[in-house]
C-alpha positions as CSV (number, residue, x, y, z in Angstrom):
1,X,26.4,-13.5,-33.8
2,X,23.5,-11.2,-35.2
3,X,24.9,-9.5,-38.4
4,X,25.8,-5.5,-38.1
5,X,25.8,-2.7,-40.8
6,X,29.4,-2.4,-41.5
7,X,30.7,1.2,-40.5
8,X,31.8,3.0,-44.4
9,X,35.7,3.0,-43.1
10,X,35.7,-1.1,-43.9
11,X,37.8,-3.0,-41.4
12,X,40.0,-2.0,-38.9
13,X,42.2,-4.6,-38.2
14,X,43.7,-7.9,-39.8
15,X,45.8,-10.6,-39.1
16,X,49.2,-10.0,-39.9
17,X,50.6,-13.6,-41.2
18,X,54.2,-13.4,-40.7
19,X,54.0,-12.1,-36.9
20,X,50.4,-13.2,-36.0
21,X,48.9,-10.6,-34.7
22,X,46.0,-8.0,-35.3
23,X,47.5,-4.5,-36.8
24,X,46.1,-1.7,-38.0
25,X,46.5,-0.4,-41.6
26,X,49.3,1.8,-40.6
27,X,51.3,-1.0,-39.4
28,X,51.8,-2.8,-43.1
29,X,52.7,-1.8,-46.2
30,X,50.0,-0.9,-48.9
31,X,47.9,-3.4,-51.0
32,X,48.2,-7.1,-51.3
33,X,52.1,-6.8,-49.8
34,X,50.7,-6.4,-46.5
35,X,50.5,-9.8,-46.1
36,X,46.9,-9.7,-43.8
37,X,44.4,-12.0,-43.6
38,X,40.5,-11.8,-42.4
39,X,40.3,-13.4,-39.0
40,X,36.8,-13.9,-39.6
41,X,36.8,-16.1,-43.0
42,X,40.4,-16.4,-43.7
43,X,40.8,-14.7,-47.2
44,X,43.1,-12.5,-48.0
45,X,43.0,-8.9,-47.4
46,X,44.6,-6.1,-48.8
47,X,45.6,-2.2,-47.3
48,X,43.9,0.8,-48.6
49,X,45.7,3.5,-47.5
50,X,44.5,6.2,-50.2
51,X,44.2,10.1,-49.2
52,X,40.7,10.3,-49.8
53,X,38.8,7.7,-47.6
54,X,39.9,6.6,-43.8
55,X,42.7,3.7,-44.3
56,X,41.3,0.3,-43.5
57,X,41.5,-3.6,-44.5
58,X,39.1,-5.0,-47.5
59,X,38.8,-8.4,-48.9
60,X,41.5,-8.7,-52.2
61,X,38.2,-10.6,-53.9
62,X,34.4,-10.3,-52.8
63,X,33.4,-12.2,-49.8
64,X,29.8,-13.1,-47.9
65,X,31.7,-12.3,-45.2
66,X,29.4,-10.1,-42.7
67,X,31.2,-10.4,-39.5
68,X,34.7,-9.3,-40.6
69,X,34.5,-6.1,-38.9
70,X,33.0,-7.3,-35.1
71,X,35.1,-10.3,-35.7
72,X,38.3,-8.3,-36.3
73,X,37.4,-5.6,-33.5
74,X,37.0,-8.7,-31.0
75,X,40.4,-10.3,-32.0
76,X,42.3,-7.1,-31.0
77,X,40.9,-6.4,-27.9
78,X,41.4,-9.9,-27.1
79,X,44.8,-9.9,-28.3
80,X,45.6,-6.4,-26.3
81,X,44.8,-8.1,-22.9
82,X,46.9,-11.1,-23.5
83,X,49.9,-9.0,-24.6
84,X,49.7,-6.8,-21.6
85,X,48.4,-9.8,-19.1
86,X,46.5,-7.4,-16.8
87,X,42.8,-6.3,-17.1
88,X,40.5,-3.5,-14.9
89,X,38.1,-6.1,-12.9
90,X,35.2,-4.3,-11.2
91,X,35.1,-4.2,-7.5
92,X,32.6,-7.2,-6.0
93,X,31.0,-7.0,-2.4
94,X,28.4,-9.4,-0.9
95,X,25.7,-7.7,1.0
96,X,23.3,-9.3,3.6
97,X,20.1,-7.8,5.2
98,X,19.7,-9.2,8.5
99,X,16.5,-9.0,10.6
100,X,16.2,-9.6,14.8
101,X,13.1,-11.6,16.0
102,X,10.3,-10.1,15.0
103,X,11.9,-7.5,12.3
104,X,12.8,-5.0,15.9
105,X,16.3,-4.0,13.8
106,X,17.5,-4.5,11.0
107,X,20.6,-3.9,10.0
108,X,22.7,-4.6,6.4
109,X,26.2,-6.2,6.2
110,X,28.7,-6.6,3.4
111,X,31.9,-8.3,2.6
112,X,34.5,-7.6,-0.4
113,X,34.7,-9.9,-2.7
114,X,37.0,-8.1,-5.1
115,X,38.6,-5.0,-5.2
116,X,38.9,-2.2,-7.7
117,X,41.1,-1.8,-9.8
118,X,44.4,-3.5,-12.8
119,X,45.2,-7.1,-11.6
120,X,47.8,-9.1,-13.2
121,X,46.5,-12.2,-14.5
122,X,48.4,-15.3,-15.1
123,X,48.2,-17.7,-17.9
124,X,46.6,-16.1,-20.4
125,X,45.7,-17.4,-23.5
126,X,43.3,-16.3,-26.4
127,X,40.1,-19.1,-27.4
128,X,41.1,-21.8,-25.6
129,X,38.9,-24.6,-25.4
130,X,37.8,-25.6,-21.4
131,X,36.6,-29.1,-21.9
132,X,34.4,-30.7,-19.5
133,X,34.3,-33.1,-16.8
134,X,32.7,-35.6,-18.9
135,X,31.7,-36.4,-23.0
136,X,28.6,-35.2,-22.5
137,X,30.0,-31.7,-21.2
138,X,32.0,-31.1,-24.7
139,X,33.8,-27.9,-24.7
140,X,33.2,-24.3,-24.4
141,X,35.7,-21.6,-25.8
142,X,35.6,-18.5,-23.8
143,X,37.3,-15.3,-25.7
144,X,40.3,-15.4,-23.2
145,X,41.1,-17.9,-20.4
146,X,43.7,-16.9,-17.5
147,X,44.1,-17.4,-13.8
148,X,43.5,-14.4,-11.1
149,X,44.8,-14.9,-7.5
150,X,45.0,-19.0,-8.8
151,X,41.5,-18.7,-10.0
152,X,40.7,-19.7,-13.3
153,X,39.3,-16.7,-15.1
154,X,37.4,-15.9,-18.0
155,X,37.2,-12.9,-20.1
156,X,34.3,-12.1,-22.2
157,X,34.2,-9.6,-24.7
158,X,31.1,-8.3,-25.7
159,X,31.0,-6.7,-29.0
160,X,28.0,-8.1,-31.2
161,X,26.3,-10.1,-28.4
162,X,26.3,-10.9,-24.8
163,X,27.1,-14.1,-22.4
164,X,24.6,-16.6,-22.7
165,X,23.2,-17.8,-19.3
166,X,23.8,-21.2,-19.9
167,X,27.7,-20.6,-20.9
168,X,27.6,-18.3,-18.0
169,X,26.8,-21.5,-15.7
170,X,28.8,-24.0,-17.6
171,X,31.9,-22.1,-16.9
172,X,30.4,-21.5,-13.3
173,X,30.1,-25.2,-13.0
174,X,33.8,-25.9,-14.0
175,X,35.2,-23.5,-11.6
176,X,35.5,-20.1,-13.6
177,X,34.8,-16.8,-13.1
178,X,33.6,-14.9,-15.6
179,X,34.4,-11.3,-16.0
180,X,32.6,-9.3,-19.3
181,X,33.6,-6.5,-20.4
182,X,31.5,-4.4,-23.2
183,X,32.4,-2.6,-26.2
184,X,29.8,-3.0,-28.4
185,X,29.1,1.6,-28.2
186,X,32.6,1.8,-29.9
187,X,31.8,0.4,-33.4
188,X,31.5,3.8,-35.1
189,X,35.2,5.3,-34.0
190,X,37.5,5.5,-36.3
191,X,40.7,3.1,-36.1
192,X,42.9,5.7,-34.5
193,X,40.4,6.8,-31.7
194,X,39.0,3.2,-31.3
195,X,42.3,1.9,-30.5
196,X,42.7,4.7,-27.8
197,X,39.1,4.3,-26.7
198,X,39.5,0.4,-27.1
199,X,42.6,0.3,-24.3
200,X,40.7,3.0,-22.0
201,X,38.2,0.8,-21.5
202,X,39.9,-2.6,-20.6
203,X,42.3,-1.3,-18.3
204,X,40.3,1.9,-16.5
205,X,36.8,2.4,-15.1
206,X,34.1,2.7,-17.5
207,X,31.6,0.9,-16.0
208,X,31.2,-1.3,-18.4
209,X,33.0,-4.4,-17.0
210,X,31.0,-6.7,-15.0
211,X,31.4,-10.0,-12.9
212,X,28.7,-12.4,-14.2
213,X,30.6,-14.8,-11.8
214,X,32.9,-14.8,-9.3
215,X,34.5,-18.0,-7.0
216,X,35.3,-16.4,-4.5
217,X,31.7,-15.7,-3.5
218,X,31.4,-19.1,-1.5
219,X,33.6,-18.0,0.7
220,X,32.1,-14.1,1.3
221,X,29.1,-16.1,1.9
222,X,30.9,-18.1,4.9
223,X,32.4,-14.7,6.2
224,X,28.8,-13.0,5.9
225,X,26.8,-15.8,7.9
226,X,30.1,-15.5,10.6
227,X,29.7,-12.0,10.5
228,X,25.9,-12.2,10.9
229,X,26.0,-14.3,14.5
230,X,28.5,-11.6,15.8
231,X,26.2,-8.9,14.9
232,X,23.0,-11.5,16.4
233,X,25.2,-11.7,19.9
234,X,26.2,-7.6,20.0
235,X,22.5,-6.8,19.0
236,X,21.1,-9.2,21.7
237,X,20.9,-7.0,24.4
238,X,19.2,-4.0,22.3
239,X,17.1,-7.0,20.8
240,X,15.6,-8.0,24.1
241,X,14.8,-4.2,25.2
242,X,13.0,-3.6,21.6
243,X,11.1,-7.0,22.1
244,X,10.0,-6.2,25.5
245,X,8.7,-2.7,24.2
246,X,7.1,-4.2,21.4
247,X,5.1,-6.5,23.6
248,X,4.0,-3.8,26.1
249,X,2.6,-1.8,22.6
250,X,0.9,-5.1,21.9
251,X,-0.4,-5.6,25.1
252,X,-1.3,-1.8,25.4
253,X,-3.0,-2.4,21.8
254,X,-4.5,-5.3,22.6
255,X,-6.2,-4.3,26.0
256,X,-7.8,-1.1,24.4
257,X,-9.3,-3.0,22.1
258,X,-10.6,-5.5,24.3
259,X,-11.9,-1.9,26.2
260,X,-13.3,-0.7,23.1
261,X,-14.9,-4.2,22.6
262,X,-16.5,-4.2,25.9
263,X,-17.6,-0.6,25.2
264,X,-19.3,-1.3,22.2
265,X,-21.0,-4.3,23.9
266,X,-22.3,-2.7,26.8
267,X,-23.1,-0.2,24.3
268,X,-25.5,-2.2,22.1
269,X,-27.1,-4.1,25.7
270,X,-28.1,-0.6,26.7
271,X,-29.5,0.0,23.2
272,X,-30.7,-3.0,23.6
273,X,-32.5,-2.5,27.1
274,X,-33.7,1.2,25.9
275,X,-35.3,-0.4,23.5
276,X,-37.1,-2.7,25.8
277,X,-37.9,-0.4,27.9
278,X,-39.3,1.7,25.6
279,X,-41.5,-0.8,24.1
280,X,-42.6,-1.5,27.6
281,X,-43.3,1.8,28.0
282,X,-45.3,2.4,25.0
283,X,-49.0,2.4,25.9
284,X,-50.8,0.0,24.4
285,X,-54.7,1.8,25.0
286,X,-55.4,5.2,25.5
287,X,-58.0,7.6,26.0
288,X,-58.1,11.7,24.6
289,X,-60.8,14.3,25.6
290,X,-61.0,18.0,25.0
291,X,-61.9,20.0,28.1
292,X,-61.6,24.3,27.2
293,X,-57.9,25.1,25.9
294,X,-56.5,21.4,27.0
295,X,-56.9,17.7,26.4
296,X,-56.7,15.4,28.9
297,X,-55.1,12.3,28.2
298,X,-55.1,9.0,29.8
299,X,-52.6,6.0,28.7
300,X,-51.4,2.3,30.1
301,X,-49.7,-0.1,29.1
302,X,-49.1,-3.4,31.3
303,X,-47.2,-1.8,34.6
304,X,-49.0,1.8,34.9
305,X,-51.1,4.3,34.1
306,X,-50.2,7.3,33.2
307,X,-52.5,10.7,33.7
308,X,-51.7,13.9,31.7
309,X,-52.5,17.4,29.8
310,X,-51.6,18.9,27.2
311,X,-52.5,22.3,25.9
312,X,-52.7,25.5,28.4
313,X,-55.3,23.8,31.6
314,X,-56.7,26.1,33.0
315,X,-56.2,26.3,37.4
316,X,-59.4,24.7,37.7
317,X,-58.8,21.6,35.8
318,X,-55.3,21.5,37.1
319,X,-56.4,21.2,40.5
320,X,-58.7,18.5,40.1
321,X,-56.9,16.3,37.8
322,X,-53.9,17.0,40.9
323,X,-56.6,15.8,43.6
324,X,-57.6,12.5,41.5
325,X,-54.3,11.5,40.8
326,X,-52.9,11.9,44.7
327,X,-56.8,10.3,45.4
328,X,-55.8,7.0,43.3
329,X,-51.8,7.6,45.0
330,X,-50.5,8.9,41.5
331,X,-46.5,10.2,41.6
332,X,-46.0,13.3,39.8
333,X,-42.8,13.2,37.2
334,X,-42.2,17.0,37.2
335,X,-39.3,16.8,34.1
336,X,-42.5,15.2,31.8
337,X,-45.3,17.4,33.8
338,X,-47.1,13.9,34.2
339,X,-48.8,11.6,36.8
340,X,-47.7,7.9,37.0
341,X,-49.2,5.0,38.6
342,X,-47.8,2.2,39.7
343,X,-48.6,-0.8,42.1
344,X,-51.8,-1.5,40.1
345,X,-52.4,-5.6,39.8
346,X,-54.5,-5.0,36.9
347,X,-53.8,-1.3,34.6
348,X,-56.8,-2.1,33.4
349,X,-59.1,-2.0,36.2
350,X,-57.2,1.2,37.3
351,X,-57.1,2.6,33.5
352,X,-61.4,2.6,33.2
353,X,-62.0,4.0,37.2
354,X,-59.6,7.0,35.9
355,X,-61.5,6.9,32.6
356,X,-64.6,7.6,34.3
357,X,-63.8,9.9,37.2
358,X,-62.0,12.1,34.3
359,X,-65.6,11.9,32.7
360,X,-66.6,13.6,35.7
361,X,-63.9,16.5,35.9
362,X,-65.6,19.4,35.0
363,X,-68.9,21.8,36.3
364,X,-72.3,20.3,34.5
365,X,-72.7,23.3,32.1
366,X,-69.6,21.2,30.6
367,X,-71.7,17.8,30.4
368,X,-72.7,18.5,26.7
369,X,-68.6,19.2,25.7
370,X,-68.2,15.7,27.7
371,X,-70.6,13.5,26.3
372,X,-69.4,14.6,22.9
373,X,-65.8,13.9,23.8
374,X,-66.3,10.6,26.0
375,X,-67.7,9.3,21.8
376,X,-64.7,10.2,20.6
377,X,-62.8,8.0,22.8
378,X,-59.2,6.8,21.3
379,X,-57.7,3.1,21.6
380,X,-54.6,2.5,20.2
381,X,-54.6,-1.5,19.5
382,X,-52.6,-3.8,21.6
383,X,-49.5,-4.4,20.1
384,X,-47.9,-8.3,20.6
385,X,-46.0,-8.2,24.0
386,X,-43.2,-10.6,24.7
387,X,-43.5,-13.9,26.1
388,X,-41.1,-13.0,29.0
389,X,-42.1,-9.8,30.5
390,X,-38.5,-7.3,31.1
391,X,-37.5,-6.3,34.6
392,X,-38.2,-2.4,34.6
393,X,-35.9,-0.5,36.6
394,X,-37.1,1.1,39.8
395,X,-36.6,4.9,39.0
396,X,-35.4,6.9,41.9
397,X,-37.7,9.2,43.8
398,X,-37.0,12.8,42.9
399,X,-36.5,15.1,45.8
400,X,-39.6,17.5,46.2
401,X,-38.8,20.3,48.6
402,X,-41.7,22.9,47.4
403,X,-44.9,22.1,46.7
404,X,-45.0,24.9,44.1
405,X,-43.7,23.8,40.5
406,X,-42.3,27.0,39.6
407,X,-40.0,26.7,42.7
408,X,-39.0,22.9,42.3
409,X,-38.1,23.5,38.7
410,X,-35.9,26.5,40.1
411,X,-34.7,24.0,42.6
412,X,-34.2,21.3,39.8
413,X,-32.5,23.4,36.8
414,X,-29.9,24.9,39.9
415,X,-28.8,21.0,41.9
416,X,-28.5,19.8,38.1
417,X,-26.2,23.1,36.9
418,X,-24.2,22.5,39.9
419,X,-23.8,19.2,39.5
420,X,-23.0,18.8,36.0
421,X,-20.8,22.0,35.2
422,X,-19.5,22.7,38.7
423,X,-18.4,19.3,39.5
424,X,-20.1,19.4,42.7
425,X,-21.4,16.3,44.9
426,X,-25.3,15.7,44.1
427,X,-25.7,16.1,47.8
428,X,-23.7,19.7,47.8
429,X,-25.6,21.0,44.9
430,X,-29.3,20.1,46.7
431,X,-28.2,21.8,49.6
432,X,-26.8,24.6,47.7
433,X,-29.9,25.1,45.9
434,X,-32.5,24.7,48.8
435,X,-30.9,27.6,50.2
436,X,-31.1,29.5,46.9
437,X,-34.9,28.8,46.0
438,X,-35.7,29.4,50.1
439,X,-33.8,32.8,50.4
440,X,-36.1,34.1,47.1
441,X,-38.9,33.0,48.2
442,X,-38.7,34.4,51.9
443,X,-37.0,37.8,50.5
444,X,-40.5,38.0,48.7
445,X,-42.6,37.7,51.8
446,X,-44.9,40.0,52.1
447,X,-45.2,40.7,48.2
448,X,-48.1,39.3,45.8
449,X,-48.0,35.7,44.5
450,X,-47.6,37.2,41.0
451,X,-44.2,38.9,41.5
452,X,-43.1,36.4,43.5
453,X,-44.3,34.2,40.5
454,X,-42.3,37.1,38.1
455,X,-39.4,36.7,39.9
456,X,-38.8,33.0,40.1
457,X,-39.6,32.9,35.9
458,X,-36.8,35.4,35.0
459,X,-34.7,33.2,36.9
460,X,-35.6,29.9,35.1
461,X,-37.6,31.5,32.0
462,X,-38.3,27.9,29.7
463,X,-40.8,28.9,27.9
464,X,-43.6,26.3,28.7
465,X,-42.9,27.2,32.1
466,X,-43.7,31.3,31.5
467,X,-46.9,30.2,29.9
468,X,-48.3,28.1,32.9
469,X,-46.6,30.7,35.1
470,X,-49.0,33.5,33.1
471,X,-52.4,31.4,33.0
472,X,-52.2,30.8,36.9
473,X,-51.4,34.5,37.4
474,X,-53.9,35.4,35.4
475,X,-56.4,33.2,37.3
476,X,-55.1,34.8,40.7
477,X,-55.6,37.9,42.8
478,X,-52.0,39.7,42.4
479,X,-53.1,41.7,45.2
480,X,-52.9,38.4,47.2
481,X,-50.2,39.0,49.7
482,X,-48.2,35.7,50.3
483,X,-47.1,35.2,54.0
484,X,-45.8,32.0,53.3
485,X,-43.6,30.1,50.4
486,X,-46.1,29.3,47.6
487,X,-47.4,25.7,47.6
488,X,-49.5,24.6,44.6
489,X,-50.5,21.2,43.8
490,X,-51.7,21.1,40.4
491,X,-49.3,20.4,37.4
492,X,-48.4,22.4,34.5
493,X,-48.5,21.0,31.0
């Protein structure tokens, strides 16, 4: 035991010879005629019951003896329980949490070990020595030994130290269970209130009793794995019904991702193909020249040639790049205001006969400008194609109801609100639109080109469009009256 500053009241108790038991000072007479002896080193002890200090034991002649106090507070307690043979044990329960397949439910069950509460206990008797099965066992001396419900029990008081886990399995091993109970927080009473405070706490709750073991745990273990397949058979049914839904979430689960999976693949092909295409539409030679307030650009790359310009062209030059691209059977792309064309067995070839009819585009009081701008001819360099050349895909032909741009880009910007925001059919929003585009342009019969130009740009009004629609006003008698829908071949940059 690890040595304790003796409380200033010395020690409480003492073993009276002549009746062998522990008393208290006021049990005996005074001095060496009480006849008490230490129960810690055996010497003799006398009663100081003066009217100054607390009345207690001391040693009749000095002693080394540091542990007459625990060991004196220990021997009482001890010696209460085995007068009375009954001590407050602790209630005991052994709880189990048990899981259905796949953790669906849980659910936590319990069986009582012990109940609450004074037991009588049988056989009691104070250091007794429990010898083992064998030599090699020895002994071990619990503080008391006694039998509950035909147990063997033993009782552990813990004053100055607690149970040791390897006495705690020894007795374990030998069939005991152990109960402690601790009392070490009442060192400092005085011997009146610890002797109150002492019985309080063996034989009512305190919470400071404990089973360290208890035999009859085997058996709650048996009653808790019986209990366990009852609970397994009445949770079956809810078991099956959770499982089922768990696998339609995993299923669910599992499907979406194999959705998103296939989304994000298809995703990155047509990245993938975008990208192709892009690189096989990137031209790979080109040719710029400046005619008035426009250049005229010509581009190709190994499946067309492409024909377009850029600036503000004047009517002139819009017609007659319009007549060389229908001459060489050029398709004009109205969203990109641009001429594509295709069919060509070698770009090339087709690239330098547009080269040189563009060359010849304009009146000959422009041959100077020309000749200037056919030396300042632009090639991009070839960049390195693929080995394997990629499929293009045929783009649809566009529908092309008017010959006059301003109209079909009415006619365009219409179908395609109609479609999109409406939720109408493709079909439904063409015809719904030719109608539209047709009624303006035959309620302005009769009026000039230019208002009839007016009106069809207030109702479409992008602004590259009111610029070209402005230039080719400009350039046209708005005294004009139109009998007919306006048709104009020429494209607008």
């Amino acid at each position: 035991m690890s040595q304790k500053k003796q409380p200033e009241h010395g020690i409480r108790f003492a073993l009276h010879l002549p009746t062998q038991r522990m008393v208290s000072p006021a049990e005996v007479k005074k001095g060496l005629t009480c006849d008490c002896v230490c129960v810690a080193c055996g010497s003799r002890l006398v009663a100081r019951k003066g009217e100054i200090r607390i009345a207690h034991f001391a040693h009749h002649q000095d002693s080394n003896c540091p542990h007459a106090v625990e060991a004196a507070i220990h021997w009482m307690a001890k010696q209460i329980i085995a007068e009375r043979g009954s001590i407050f044990v602790p209630h005991r329960v052994r709880t189990k949490l048990v899981h259905g397949k796949r953790n669906v439910w849980e659910e936590a069950i319990s069986v009582e070990v012990q109940q609450e509460g004074v037991v009588e206990v049988e056989d009691c008797r104070v250091e007794k020595n429990v010898v083992g099965n064998s030599p090699a066992d020895r002994f071990r001396r619990p503080d008391l030994i006694a039998k509950l419900n035909g147990i063997p029990l033993a009782i552990e008081i813990w004053n100055t130290h607690a149970v040791d886990f390897e006495k705690e399995k020894w007795l374990e091993q030998h069939g005991f269970s152990v109960l402690e109970i601790n009392v070490s927080d009442l060192a400092d009473l005085s011997t009146d209130a610890y002797r109150a405070a002492l019985e309080q706490r063996l034989f009512s709750q305190s919470g400071k009793a404990k089973w360290l073991v208890h035999m009859g745990d085997k058996e709650a273990g048996e009653r808790l794995n019986v209990r366990e397949q009852e609970l397994r058979i009445e949770k079956q049914p809810e078991e099956e019904r959770l499982l089922a839904l768990l696998e339609a979430r995993e299923a669910s689960r599992k499907r979406q991702e194999e959705e998103w999976a296939k989304e994000v693949k298809e995703r990155e092909e047509a990245q993938k193909r975008e990208a192709e295409l892009r690189e096989q539409e990137r031209d790979i030679e080109e040719f710029n020249f400046p005619i008035s307030n426009c250049v005229v650009r010509i581009g190709r790359n190994d499946s067309r040639v492409t024909l377009k310009a850029h600036g503000y062209p004047t009517k002139n030059v819009c017609l007659r790049i319009s007549a060389l691209a229908k001459k060489h059977g050029g398709r004009y792309l109205r969203n990109i205001c641009r001429w594509d064309f295709y069919g060509c067995k070698e770009t090339k070839t087709s690239f330098d006969t547009l080269h040189m009819h563009v060359l010849g585009l304009t009146k000959p009081d422009f041959y100077v400008i020309l000749k200037l701008a056919a030396s300042q001819i632009i090639k991009a360099p070839i960049p390195i194609r693929p080995a394997a050349s990629v499929m293009l895909p045929v783009a649809p032909a566009l529908p092309q109801y008017f010959d006059d741009p301003a109209l079909q880009e009415l006619f365009d910007e219409r179908a395609g609100m109609l479609e999109f925001e409406s939720g109408v059919t493709r079909e439904e929003a063409e015809r719904q639109s030719l109608e539209y585009v047709r009624s303006i342009a035959q309620s302005r019969t009769g009026t000039s080109r230019g208002e009839v130009l007016h009106a069809v740009q207030q109702q479409i009004a992008p602004p590259s469009v009111a610029k070209c629609c402005d230039i080719a006003v400009a350039e046209t008698n708005d005294d004009a009256v139109i009998q007919e829908p306006v048709v104009c071949d020429f494209a607008f940059a």
